[in-house]
C-alpha atoms as a printed R data frame, in Angstrom:
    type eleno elety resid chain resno       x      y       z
1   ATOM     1    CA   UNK     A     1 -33.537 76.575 -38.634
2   ATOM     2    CA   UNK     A     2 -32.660 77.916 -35.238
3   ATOM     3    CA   UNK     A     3 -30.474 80.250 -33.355
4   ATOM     4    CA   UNK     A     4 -28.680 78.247 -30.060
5   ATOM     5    CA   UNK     A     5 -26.297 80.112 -27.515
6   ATOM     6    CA   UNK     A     6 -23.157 78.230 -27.088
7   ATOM     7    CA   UNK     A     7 -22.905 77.851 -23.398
8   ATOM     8    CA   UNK     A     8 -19.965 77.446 -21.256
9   ATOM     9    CA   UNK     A     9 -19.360 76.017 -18.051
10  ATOM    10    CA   UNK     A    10 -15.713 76.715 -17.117
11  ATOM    11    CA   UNK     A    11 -15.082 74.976 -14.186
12  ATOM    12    CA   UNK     A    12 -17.736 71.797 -15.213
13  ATOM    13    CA   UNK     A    13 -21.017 70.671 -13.601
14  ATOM    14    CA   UNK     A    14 -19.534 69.487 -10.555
15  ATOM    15    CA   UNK     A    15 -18.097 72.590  -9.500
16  ATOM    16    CA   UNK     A    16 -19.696 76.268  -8.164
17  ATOM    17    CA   UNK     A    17 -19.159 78.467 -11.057
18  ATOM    18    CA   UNK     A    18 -22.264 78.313 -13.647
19  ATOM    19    CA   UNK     A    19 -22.284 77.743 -16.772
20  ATOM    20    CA   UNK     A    20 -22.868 81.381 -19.070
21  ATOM    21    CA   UNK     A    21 -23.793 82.419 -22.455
22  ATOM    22    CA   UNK     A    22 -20.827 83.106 -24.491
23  ATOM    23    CA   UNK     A    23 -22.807 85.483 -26.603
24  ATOM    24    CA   UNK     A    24 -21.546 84.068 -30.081
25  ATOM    25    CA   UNK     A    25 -25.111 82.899 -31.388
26  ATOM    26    CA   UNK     A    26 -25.396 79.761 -33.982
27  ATOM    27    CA   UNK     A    27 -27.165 78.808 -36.618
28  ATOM    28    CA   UNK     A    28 -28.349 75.638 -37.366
29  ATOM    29    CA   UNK     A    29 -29.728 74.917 -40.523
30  ATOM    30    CA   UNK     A    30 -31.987 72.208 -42.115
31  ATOM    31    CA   UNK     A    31 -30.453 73.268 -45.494
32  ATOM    32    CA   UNK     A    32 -27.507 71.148 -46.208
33  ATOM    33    CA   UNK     A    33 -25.644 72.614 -49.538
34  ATOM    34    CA   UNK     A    34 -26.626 75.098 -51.883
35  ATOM    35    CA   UNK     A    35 -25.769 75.028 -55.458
36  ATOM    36    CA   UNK     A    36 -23.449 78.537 -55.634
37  ATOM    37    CA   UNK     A    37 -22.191 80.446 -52.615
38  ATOM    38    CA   UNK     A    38 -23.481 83.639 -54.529
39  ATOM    39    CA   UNK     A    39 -25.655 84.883 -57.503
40  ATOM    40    CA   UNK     A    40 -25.310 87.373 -60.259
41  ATOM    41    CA   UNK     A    41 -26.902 90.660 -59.663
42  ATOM    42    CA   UNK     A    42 -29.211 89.657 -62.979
43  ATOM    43    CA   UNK     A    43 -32.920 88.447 -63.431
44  ATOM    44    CA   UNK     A    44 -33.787 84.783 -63.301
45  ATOM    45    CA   UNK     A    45 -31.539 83.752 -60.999
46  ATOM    46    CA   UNK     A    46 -31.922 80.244 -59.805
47  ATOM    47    CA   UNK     A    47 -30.836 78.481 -56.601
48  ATOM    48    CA   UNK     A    48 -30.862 75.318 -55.921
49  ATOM    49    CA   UNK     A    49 -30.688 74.077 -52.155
50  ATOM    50    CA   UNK     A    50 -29.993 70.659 -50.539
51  ATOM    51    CA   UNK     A    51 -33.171 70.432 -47.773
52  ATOM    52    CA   UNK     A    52 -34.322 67.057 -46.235
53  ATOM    53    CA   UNK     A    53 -37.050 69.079 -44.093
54  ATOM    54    CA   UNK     A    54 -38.050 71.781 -46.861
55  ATOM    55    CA   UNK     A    55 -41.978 71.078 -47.976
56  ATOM    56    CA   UNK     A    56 -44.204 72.918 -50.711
57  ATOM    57    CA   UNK     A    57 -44.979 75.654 -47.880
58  ATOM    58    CA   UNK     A    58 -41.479 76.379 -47.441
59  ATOM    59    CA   UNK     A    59 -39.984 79.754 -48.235
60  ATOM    60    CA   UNK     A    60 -36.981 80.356 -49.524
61  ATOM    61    CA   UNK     A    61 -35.631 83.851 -50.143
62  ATOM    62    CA   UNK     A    62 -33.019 86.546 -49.754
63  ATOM    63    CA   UNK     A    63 -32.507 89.446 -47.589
64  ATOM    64    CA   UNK     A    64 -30.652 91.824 -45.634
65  ATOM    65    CA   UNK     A    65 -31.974 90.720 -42.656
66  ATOM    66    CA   UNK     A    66 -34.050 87.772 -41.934
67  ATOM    67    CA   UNK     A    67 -35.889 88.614 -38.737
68  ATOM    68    CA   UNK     A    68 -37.168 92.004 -39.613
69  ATOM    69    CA   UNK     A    69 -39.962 90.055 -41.528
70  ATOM    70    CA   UNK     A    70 -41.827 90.502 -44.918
71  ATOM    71    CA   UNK     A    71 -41.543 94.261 -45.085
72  ATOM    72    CA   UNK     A    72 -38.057 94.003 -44.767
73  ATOM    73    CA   UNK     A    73 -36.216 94.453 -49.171
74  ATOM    74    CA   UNK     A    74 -36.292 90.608 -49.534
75  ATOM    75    CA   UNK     A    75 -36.156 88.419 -52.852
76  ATOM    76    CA   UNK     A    76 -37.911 85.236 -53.447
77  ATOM    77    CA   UNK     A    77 -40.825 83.407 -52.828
78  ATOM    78    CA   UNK     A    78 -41.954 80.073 -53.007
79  ATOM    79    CA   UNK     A    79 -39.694 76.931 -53.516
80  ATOM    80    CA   UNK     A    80 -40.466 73.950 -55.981
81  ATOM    81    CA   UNK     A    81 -39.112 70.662 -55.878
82  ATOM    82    CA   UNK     A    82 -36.523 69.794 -58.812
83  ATOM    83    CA   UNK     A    83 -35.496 66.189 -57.423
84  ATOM    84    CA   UNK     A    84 -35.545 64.193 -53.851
85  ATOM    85    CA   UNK     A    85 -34.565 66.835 -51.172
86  ATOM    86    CA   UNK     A    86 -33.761 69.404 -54.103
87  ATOM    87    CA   UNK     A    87 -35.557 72.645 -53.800
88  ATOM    88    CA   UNK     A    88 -35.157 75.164 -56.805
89  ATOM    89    CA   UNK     A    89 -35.296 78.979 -55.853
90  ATOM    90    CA   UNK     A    90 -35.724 81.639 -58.798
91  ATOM    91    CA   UNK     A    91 -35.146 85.235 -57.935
92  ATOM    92    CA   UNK     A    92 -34.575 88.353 -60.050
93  ATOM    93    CA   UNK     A    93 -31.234 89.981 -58.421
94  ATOM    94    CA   UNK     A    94 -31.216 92.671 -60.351
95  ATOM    95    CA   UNK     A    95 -32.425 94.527 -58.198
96  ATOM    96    CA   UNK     A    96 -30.308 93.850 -55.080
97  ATOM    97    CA   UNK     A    97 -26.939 95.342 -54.223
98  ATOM    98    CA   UNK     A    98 -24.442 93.643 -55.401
99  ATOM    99    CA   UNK     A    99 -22.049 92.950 -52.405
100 ATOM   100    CA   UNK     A   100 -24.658 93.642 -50.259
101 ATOM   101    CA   UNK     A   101 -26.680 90.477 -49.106
């Protein structure tokens, strides 16, 4: 996925103000529904996502902050495919935070 500014152009194209950058950043993600909205904080979790452009090199994972990278306290790893566009996820969350991610 991506992160897109939502522009704005008040006034519209034809006119002299230009269009700015609301600062209110969006998502957009290639996954399309995820089989719980949350986990318990227990080993051998499993998540299953919904993901038309996931392939075997995608990863999948948890953290507290995606873009800090692969130092950053993450859990997960690599996907595997349970059934067409199904992508199963196991992760031991016993050792996150509960509340926190």
């Amino acid at each position: 996925g991506d992160l897109y500014s939502i522009c704005l152009d008040i006034d519209g194209p034809e006119n002299p103000l230009l269009p700015g950058d609301l600062g209110l950043p969006v998502y957009i993600t290639p996954v399309l529904e995820t089989s719980s909205p949350a986990l318990d904080p227990l080993p051998n979790q499993s998540l299953v996502v919904r993901c038309p452009s996931c392939t075997v090199v995608t990863e999948l994972y948890l953290a507290e902050d995606c873009s800090v990278g692969s130092s950053a306290f993450r859990l997960g790893g690599r996907v595997t495919l349970t059934a067409v566009e199904r992508w199963q996820l196991k992760v031991d969350a016993s050792i996150g935070t509960p509340g926190a991610l």
